[in-house]
CHARMM-style PDB file with segment names, atoms N, HN, CA, C and O in Angstrom:
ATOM      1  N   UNK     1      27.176  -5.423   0.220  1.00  0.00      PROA
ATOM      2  CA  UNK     1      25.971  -5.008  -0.482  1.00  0.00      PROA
ATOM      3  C   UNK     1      25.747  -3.513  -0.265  1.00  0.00      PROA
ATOM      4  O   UNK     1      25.494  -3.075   0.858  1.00  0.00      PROA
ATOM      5  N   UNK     2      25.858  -2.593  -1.534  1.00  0.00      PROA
ATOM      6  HN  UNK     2      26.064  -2.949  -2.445  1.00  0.00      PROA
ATOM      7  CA  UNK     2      25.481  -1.664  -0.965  1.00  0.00      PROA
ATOM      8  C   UNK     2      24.207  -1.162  -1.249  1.00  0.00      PROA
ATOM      9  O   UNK     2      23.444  -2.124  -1.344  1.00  0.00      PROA
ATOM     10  N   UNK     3      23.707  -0.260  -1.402  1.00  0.00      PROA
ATOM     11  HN  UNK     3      24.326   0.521  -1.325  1.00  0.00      PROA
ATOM     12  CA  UNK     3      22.875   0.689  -1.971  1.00  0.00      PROA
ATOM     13  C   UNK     3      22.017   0.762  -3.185  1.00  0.00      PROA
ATOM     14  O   UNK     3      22.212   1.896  -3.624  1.00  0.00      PROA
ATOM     15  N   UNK     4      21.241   0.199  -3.893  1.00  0.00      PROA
ATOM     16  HN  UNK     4      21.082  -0.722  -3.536  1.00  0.00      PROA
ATOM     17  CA  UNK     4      20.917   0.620  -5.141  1.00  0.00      PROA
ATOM     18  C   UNK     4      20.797   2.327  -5.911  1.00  0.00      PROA
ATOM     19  O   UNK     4      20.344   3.342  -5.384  1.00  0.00      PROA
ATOM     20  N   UNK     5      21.359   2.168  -7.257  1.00  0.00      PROA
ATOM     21  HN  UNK     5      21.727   1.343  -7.686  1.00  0.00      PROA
ATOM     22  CA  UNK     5      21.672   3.474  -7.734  1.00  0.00      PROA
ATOM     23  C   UNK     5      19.827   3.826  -8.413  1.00  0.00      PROA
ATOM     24  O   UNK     5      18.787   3.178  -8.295  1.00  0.00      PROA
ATOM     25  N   UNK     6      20.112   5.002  -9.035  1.00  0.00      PROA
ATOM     26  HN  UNK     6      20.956   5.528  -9.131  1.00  0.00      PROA
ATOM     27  CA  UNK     6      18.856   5.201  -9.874  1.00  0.00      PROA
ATOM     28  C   UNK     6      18.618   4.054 -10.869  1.00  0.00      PROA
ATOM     29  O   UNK     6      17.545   3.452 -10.888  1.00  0.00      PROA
ATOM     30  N   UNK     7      19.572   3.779 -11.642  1.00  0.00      PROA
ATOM     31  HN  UNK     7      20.444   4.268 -11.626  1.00  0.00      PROA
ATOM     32  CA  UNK     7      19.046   2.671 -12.461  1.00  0.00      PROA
ATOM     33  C   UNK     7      19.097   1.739 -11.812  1.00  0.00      PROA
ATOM     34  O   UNK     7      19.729   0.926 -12.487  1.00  0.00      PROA
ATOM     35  N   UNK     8      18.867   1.354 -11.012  1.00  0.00      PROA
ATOM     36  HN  UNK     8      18.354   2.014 -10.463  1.00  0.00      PROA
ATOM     37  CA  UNK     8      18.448  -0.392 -10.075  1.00  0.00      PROA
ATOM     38  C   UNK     8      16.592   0.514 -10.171  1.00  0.00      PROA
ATOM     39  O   UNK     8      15.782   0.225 -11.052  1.00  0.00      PROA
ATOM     40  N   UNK     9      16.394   1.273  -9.368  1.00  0.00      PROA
ATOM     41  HN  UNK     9      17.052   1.508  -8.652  1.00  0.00      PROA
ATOM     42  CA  UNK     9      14.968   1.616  -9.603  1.00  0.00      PROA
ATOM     43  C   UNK     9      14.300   1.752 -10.495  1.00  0.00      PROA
ATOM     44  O   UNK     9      13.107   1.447 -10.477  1.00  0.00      PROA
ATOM     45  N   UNK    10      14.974   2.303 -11.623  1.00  0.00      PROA
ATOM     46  HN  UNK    10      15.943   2.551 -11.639  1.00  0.00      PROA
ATOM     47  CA  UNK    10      14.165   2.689 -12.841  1.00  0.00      PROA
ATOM     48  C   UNK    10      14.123   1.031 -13.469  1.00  0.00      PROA
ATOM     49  O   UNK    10      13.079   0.840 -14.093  1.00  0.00      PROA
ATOM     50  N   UNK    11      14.787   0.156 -13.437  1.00  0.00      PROA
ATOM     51  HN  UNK    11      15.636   0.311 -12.931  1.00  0.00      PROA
ATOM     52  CA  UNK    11      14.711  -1.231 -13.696  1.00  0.00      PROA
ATOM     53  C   UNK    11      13.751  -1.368 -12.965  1.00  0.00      PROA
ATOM     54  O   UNK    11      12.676  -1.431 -13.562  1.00  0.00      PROA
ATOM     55  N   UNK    12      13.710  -1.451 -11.724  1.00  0.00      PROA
ATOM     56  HN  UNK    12      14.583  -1.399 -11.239  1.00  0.00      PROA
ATOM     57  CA  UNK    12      12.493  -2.288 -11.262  1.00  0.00      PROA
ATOM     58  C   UNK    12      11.098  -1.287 -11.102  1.00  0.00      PROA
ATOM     59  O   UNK    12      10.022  -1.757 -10.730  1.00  0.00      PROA
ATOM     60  N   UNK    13      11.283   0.115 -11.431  1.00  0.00      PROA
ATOM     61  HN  UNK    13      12.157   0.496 -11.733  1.00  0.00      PROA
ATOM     62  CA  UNK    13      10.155   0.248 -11.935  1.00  0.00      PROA
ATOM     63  C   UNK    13       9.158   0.055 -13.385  1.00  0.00      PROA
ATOM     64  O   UNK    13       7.934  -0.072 -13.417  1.00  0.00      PROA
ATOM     65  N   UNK    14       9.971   0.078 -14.358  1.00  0.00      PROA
ATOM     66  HN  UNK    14      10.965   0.181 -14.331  1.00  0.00      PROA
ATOM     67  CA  UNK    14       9.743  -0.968 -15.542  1.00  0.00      PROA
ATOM     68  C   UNK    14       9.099  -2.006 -15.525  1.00  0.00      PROA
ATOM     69  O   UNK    14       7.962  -2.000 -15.998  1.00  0.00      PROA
ATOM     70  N   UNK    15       9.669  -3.219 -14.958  1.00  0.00      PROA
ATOM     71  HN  UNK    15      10.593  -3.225 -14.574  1.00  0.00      PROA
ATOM     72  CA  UNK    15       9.511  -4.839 -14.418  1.00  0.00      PROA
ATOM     73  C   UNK    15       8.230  -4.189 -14.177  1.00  0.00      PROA
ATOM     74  O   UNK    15       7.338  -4.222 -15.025  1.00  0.00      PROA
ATOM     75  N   UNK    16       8.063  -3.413 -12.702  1.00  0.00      PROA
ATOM     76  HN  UNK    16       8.787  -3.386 -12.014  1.00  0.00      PROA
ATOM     77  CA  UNK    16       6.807  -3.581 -12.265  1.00  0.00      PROA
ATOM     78  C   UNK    16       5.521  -2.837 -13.085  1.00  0.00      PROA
ATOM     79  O   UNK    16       4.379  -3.149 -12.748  1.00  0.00      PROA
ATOM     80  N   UNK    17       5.767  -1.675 -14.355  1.00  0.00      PROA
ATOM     81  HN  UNK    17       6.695  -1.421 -14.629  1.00  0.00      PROA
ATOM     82  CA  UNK    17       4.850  -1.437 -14.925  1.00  0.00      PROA
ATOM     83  C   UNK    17       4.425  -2.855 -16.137  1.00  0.00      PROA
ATOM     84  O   UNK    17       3.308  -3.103 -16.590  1.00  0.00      PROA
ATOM     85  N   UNK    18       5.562  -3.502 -16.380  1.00  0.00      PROA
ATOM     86  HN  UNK    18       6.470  -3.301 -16.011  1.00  0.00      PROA
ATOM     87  CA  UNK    18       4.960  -4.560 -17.190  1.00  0.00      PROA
ATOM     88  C   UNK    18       4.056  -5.359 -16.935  1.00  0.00      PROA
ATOM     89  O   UNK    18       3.141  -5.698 -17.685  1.00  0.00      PROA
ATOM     90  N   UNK    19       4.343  -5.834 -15.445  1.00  0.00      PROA
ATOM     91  HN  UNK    19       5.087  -5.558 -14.836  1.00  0.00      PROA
ATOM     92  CA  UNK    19       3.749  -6.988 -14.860  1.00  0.00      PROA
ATOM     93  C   UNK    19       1.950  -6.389 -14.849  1.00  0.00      PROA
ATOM     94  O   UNK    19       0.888  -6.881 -15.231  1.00  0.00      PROA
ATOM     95  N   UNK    20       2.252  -5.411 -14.354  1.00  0.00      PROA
ATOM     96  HN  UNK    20       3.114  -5.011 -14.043  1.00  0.00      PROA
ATOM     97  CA  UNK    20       0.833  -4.801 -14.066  1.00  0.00      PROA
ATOM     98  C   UNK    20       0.343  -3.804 -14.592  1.00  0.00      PROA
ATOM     99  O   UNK    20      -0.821  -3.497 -14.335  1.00  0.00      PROA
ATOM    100  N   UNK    21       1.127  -3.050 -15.467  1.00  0.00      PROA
ATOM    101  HN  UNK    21       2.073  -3.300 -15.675  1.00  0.00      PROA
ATOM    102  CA  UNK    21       0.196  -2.422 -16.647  1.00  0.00      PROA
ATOM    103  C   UNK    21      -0.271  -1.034 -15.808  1.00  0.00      PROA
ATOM    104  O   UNK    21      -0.656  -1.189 -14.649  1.00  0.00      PROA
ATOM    105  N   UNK    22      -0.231   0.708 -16.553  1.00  0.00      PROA
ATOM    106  HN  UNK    22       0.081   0.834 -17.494  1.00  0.00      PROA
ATOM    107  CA  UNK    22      -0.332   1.988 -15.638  1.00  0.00      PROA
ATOM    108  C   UNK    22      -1.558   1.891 -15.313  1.00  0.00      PROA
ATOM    109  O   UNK    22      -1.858   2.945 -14.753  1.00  0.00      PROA
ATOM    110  N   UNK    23      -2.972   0.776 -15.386  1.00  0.00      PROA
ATOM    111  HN  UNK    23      -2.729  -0.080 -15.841  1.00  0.00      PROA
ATOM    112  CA  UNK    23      -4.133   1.250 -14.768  1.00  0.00      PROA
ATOM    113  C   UNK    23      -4.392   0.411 -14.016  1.00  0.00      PROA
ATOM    114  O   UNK    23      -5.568   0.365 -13.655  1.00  0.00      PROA
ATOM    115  N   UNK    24      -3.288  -0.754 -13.375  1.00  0.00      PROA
ATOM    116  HN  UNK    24      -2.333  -0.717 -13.668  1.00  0.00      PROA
ATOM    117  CA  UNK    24      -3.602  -1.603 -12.306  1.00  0.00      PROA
ATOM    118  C   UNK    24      -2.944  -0.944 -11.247  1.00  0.00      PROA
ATOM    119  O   UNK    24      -3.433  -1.013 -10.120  1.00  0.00      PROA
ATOM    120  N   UNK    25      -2.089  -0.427 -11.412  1.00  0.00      PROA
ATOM    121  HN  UNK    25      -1.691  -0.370 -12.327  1.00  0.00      PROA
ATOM    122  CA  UNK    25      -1.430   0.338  -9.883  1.00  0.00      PROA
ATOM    123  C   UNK    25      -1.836   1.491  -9.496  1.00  0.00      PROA
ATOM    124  O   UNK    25      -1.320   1.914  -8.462  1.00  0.00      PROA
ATOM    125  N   UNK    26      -2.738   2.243 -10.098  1.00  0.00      PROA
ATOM    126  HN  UNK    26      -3.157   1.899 -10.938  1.00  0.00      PROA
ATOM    127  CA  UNK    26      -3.390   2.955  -9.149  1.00  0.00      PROA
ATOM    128  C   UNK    26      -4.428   2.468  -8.674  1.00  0.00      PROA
ATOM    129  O   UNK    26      -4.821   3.173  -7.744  1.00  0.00      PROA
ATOM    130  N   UNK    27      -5.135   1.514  -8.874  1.00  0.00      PROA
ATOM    131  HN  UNK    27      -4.816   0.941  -9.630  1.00  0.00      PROA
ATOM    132  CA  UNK    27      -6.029   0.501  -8.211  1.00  0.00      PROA
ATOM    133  C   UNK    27      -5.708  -0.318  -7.590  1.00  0.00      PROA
ATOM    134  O   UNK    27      -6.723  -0.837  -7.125  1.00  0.00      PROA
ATOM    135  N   UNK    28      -4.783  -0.843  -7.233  1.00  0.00      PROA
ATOM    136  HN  UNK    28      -3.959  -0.421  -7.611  1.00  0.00      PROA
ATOM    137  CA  UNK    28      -3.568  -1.526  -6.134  1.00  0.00      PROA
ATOM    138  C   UNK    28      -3.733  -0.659  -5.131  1.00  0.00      PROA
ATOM    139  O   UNK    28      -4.219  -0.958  -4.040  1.00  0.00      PROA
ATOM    140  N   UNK    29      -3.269   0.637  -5.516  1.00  0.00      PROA
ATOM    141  HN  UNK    29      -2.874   0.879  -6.402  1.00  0.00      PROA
ATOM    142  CA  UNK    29      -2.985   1.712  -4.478  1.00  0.00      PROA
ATOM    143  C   UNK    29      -4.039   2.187  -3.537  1.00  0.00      PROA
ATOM    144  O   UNK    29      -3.906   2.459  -2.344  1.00  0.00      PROA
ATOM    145  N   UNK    30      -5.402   2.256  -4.483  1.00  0.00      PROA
ATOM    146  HN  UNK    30      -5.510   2.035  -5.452  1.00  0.00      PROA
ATOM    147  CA  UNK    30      -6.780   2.630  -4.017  1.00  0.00      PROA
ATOM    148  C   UNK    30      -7.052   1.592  -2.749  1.00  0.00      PROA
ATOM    149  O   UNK    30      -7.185   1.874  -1.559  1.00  0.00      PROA
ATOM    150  N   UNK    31      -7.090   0.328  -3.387  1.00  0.00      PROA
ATOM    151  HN  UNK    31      -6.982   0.099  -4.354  1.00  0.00      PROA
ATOM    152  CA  UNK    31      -7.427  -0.700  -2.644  1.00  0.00      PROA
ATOM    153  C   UNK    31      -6.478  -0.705  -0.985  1.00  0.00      PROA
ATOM    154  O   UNK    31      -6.978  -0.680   0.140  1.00  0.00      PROA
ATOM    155  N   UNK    32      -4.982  -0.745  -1.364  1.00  0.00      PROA
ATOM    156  HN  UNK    32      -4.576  -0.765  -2.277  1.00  0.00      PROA
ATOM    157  CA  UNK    32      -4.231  -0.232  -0.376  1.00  0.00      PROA
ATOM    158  C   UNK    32      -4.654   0.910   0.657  1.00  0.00      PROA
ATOM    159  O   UNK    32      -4.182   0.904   1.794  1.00  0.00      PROA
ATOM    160  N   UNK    33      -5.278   1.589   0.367  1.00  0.00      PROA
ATOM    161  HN  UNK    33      -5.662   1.594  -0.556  1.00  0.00      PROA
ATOM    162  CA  UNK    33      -5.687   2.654   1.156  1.00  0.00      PROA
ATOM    163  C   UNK    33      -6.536   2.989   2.040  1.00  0.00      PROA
ATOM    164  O   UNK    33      -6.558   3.690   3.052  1.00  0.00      PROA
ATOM    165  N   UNK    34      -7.725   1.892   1.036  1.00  0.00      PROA
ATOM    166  HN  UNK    34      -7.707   1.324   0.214  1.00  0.00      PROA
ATOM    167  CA  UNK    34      -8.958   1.556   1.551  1.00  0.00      PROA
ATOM    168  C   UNK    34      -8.826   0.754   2.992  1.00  0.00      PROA
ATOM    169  O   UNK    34      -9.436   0.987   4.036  1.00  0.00      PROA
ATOM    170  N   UNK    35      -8.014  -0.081   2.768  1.00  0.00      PROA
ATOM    171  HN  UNK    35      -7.519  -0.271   1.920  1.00  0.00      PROA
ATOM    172  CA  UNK    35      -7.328  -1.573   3.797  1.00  0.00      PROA
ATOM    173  C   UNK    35      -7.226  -0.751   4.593  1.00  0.00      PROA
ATOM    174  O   UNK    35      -8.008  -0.736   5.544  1.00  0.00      PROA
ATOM    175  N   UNK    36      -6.284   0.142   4.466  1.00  0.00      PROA
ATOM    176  HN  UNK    36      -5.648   0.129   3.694  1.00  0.00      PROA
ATOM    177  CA  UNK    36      -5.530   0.960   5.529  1.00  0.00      PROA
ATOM    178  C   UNK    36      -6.615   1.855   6.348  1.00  0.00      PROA
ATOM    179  O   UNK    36      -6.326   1.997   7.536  1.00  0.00      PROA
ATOM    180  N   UNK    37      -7.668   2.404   5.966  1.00  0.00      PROA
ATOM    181  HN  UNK    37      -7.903   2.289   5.001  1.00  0.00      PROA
ATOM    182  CA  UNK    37      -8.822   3.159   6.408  1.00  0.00      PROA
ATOM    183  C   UNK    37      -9.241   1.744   7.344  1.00  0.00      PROA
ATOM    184  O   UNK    37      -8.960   1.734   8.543  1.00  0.00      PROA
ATOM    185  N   UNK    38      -9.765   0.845   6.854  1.00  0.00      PROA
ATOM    186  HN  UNK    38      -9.993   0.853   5.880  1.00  0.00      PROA
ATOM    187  CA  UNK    38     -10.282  -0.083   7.529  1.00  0.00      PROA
ATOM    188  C   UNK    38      -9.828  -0.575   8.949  1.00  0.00      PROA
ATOM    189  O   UNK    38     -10.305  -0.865  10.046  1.00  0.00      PROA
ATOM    190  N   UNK    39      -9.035  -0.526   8.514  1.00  0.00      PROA
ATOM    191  HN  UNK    39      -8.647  -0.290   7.622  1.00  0.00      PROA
ATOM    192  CA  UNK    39      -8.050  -1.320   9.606  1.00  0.00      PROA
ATOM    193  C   UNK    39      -7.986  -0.170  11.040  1.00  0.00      PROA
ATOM    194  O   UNK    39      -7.852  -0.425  12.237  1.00  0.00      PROA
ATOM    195  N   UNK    40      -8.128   1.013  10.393  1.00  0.00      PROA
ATOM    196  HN  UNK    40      -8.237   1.220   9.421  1.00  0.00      PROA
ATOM    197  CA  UNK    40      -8.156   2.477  11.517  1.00  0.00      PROA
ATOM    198  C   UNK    40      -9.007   2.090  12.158  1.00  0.00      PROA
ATOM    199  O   UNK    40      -8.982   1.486  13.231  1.00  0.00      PROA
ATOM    200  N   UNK    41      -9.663   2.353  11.658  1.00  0.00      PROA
ATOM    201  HN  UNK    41      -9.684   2.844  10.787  1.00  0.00      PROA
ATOM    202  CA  UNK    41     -11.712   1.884  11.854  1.00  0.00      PROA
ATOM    203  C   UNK    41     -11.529   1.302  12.685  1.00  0.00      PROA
ATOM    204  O   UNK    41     -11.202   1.981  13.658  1.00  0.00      PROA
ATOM    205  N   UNK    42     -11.572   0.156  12.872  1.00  0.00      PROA
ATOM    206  HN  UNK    42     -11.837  -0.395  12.081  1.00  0.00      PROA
ATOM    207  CA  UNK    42     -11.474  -1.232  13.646  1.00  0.00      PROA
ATOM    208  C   UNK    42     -10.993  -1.029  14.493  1.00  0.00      PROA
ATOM    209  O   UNK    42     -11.602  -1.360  15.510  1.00  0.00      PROA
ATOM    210  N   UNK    43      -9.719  -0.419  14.667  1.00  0.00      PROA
ATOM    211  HN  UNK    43      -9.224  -0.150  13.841  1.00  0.00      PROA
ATOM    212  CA  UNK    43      -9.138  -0.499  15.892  1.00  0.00      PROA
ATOM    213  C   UNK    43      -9.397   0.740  16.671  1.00  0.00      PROA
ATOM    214  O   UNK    43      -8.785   0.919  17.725  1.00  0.00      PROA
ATOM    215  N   UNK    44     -10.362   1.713  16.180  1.00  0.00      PROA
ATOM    216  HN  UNK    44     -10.859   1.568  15.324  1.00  0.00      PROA
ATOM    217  CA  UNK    44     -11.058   2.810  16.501  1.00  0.00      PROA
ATOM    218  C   UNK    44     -11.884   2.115  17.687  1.00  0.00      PROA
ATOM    219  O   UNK    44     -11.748   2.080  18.910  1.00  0.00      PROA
ATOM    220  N   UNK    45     -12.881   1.533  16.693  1.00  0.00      PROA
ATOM    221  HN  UNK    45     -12.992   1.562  15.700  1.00  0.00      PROA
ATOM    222  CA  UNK    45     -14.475   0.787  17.053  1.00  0.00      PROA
ATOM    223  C   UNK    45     -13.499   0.058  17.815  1.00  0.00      PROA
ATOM    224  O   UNK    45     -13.662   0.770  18.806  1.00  0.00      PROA
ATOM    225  N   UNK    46     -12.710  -0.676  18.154  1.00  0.00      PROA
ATOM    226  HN  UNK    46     -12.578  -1.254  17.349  1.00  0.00      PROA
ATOM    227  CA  UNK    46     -12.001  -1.286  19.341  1.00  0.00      PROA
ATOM    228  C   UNK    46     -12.232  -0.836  20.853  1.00  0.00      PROA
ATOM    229  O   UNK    46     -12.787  -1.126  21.912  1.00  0.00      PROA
ATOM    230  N   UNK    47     -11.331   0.168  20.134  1.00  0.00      PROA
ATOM    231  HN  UNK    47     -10.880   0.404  19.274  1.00  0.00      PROA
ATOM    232  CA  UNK    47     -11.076   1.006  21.843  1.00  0.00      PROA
ATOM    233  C   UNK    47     -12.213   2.221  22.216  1.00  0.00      PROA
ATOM    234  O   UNK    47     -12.245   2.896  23.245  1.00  0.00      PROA
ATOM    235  N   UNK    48     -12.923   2.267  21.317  1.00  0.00      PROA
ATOM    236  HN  UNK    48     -12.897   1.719  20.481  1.00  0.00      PROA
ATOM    237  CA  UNK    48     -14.430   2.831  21.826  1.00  0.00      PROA
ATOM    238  C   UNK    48     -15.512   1.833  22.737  1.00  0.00      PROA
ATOM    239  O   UNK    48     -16.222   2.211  23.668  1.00  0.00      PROA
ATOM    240  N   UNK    49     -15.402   0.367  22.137  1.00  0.00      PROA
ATOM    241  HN  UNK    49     -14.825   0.060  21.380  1.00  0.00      PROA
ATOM    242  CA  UNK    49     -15.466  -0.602  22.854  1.00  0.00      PROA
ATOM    243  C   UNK    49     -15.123  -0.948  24.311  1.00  0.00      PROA
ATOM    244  O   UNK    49     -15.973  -1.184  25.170  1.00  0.00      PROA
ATOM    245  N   UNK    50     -13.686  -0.954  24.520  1.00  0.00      PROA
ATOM    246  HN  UNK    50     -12.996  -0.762  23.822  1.00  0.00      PROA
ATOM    247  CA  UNK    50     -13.278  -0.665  25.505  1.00  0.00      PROA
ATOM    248  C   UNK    50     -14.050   0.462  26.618  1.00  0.00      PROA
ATOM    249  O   UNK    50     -14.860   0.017  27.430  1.00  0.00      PROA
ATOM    250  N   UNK    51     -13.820   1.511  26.589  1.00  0.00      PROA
ATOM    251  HN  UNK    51     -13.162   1.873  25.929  1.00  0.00      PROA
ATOM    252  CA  UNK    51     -14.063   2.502  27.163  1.00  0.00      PROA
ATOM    253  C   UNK    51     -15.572   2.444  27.148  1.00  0.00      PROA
ATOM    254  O   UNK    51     -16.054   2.743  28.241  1.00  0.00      PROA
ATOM    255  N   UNK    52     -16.216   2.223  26.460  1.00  0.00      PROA
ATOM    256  HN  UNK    52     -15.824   1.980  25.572  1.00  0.00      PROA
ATOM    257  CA  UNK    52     -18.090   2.229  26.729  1.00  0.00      PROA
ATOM    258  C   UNK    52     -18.538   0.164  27.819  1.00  0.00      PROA
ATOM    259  O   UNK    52     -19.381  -0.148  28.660  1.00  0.00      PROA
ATOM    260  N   UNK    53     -17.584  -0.505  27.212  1.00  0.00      PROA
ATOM    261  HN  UNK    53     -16.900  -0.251  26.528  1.00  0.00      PROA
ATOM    262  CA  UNK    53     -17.426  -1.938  28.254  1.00  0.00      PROA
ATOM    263  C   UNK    53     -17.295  -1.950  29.648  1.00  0.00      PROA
ATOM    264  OT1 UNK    53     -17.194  -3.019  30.250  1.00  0.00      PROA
TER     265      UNK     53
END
């Protein structure tokens, strides 16, 4: 197995604009990001926890 070339990507970037259409994936992405902020957070407010416990 090796490697995928450019056209293995440009295929499956296609596939994936069909499935979901250019104004669901930057809202995928948003949401993704958001998660990702959250999740900081939390484990912020964690170990601030810690240390004030």
């Amino acid at each position: 197995m090796g490697s995928f070339s450019a056209w293995h990507w440009l295929i499956v970037l296609v596939i994936v604009l069909l499935l979901f259409g250019k104004g669901k994936i930057p809202e995928l992405m948003g949401d993704l990001a958001q998660g990702i902020r959250q999740f900081k957070k939390g484990v912020e407010d964690e170990k601030e926890g810690e240390r004030n416990g």
